[in-house]
N, C-alpha and C positions, 0 to 999 in steps of 0.2 A: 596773553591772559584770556581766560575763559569768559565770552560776554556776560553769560548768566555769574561768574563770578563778582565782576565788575558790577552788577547790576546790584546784586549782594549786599558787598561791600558798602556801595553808594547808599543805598537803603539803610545799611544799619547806621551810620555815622549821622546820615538826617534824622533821621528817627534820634538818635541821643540826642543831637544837637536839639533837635525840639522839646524834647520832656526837659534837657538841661535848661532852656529859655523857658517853659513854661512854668517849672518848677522856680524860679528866680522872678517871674512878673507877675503873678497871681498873689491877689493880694493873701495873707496867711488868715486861717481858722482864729476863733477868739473860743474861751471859755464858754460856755454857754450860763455858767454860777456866777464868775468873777469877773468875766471879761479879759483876762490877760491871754495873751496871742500865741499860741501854739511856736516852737522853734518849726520852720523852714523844711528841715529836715526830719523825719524821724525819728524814733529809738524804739523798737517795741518794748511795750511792759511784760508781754505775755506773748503764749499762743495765739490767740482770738487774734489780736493786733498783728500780729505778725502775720496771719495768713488774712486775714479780710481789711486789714487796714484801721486807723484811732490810735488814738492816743491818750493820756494821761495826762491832768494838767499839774505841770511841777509846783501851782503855789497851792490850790483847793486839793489837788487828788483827785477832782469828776474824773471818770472815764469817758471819752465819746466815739462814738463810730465812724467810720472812714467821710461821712459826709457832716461829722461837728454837732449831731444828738445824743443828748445824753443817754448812756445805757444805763438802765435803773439794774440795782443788784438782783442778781436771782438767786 
């Protein structure tokens, strides 16, 4: 097999392996209104979310952006 394959390979697998472990140890996002803790995983509600990241919180409805501030309506 090709080194640079092998190299590849090895790379992408750590690399999962890492975002899966850090995605699993970090502690989870809270509401910024209610306090209730964001799921682990995603869902986007929209566009926006979907391409720049946030979420919607399933008990209040806030919206917040990829780093847990609330987006105020526009």
């Amino acid at each position: 097999m090709e080194p640079w394959l092998v190299g590849a390979i090895f790379g992408g697998v750590a690399g999962g392996l890492a975002v899966l472990v850090l995605g699993l140890v970090l502690p989870r996002r809270k509401c910024p209104d209610c306090g209730e803790p964001f799921p682990r995983f995603r869902k986007p509600a929209n566009r926006r979310q979907a391409l720049w990241g946030g979420g919607t919180c399933s008990k209040c409805g806030c919206e917040v952006d990829r780093r847990g501030r609330k987006i105020q309506n526009q």
